[in-house]
Backbone as CSV, one residue per row, in Angstrom:
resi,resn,N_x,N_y,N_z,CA_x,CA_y,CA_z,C_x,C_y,C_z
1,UNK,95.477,58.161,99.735,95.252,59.530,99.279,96.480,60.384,99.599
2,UNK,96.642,61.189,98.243,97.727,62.138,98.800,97.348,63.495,99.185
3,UNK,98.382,64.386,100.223,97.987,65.797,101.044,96.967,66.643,100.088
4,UNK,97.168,66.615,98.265,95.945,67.352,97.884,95.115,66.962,98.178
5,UNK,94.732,65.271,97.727,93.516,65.162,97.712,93.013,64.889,98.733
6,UNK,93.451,64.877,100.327,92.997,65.225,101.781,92.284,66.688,101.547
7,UNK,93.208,67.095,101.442,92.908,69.112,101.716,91.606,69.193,100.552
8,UNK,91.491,68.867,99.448,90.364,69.096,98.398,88.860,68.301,99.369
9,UNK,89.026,66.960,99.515,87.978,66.619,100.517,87.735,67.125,101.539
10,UNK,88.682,67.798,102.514,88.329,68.228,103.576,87.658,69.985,102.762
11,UNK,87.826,70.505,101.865,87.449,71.909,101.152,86.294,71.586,101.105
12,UNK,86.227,70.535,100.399,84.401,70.127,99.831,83.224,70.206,100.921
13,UNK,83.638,69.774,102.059,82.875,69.927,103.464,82.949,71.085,104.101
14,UNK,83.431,71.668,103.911,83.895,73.033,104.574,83.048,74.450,104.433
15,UNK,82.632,75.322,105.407,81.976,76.042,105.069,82.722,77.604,104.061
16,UNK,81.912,78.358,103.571,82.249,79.069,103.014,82.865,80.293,103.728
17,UNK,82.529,80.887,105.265,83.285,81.602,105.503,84.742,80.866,105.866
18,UNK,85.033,79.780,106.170,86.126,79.029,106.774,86.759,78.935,105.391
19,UNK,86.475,78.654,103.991,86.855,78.487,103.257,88.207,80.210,102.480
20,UNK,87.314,81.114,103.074,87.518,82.403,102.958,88.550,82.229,103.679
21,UNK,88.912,81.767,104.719,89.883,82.156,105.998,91.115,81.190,105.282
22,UNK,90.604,79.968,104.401,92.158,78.914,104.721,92.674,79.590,103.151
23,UNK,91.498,80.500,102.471,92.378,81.124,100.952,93.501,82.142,101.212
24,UNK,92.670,83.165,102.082,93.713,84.095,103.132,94.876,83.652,103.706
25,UNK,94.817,82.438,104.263,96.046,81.745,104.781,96.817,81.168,103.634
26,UNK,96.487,80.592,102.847,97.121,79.733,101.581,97.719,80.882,100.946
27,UNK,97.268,82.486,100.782,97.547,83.517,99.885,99.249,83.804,101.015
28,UNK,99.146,83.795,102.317,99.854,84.575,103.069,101.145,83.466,103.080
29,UNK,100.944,82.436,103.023,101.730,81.411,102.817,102.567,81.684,101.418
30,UNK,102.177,81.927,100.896,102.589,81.870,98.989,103.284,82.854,99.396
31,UNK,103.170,84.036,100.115,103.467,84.968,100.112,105.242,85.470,100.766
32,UNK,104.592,84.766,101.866,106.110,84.315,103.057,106.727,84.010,102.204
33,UNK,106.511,82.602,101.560,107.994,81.996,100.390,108.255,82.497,99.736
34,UNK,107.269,83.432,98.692,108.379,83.630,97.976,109.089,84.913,98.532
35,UNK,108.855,86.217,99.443,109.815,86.466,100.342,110.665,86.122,100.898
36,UNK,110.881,84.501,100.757,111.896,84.159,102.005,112.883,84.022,101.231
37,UNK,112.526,83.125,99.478,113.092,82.951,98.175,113.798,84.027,97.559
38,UNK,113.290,85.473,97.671,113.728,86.710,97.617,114.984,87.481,98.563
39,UNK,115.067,87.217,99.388,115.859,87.282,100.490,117.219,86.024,100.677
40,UNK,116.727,85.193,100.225,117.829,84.196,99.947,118.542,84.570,98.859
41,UNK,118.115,84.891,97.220,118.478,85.515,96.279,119.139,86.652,96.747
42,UNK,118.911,87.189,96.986,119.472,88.839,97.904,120.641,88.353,98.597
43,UNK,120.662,87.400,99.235,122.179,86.853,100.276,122.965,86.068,99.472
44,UNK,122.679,85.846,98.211,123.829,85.128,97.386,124.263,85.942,96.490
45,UNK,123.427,86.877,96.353,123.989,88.113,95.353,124.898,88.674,95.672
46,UNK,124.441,88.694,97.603,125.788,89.775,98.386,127.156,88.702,98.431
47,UNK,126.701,87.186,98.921,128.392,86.659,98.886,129.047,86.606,97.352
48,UNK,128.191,86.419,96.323,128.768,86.791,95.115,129.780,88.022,95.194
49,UNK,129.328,89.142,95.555,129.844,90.531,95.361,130.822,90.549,96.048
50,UNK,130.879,90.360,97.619,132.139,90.100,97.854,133.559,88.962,97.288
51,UNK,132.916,87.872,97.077,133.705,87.449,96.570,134.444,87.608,95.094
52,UNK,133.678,88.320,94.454,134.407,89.159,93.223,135.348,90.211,93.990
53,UNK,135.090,90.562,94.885,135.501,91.442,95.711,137.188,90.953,95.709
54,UNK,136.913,90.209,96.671,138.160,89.075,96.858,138.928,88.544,95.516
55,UNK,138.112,88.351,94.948,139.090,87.582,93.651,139.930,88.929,92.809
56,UNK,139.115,89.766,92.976,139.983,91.134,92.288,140.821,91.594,93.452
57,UNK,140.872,91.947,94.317,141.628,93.036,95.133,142.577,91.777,96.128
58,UNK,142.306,90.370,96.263,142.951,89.778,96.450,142.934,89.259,98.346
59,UNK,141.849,90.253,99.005,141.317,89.916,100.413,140.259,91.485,100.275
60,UNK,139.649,91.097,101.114,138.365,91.999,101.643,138.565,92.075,103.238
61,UNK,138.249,93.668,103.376,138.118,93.995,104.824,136.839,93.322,105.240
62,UNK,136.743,92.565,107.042,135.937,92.126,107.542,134.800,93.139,107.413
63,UNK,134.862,94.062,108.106,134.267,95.204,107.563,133.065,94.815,105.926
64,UNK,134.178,95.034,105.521,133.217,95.262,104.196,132.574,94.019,103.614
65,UNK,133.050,93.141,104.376,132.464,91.658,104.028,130.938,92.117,105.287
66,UNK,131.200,91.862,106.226,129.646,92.502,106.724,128.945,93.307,106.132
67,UNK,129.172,94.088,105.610,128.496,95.781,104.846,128.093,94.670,103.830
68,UNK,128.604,93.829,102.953,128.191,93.318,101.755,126.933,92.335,102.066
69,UNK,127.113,91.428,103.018,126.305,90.949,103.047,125.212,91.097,104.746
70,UNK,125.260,92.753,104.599,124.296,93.360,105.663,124.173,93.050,107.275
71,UNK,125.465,92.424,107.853,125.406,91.841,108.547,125.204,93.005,110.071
């Protein structure tokens, strides 16, 4: 058996307020990632920017390389 079909058998036995609690958890989970997915997107946007940065002006202040990517 694979991890779904553990977790679906172990659902089937399971009571309904507990069932309430692991949807809440499964929702908060979904939730974290794709925040974390969002935030990763967000930190490649910033080394992008600096590095356009760099490729036009030819070096970037340390400075502004932190500021870019919020450091």
């Amino acid at each position: 058996m694979d991890t779904k079909e553990l977790i679906i058998k172990e659902l089937e036995e399971t009571s309904q307020a507990v069932l309430d609690e692991v949807l809440d958890f499964l929702q908060f989970l979904k939730a974290k990632k794709q925040q974390e997915q969002l935030e990763h997107q967000e930190d490649l946007e910033a080394i992008r920017t600096a590095r356009e940065d760099v490729e036009s002006e030819g070096t970037v202040s340390w400075d502004l390389l932190k500021q870019e990517l919020d450091l």
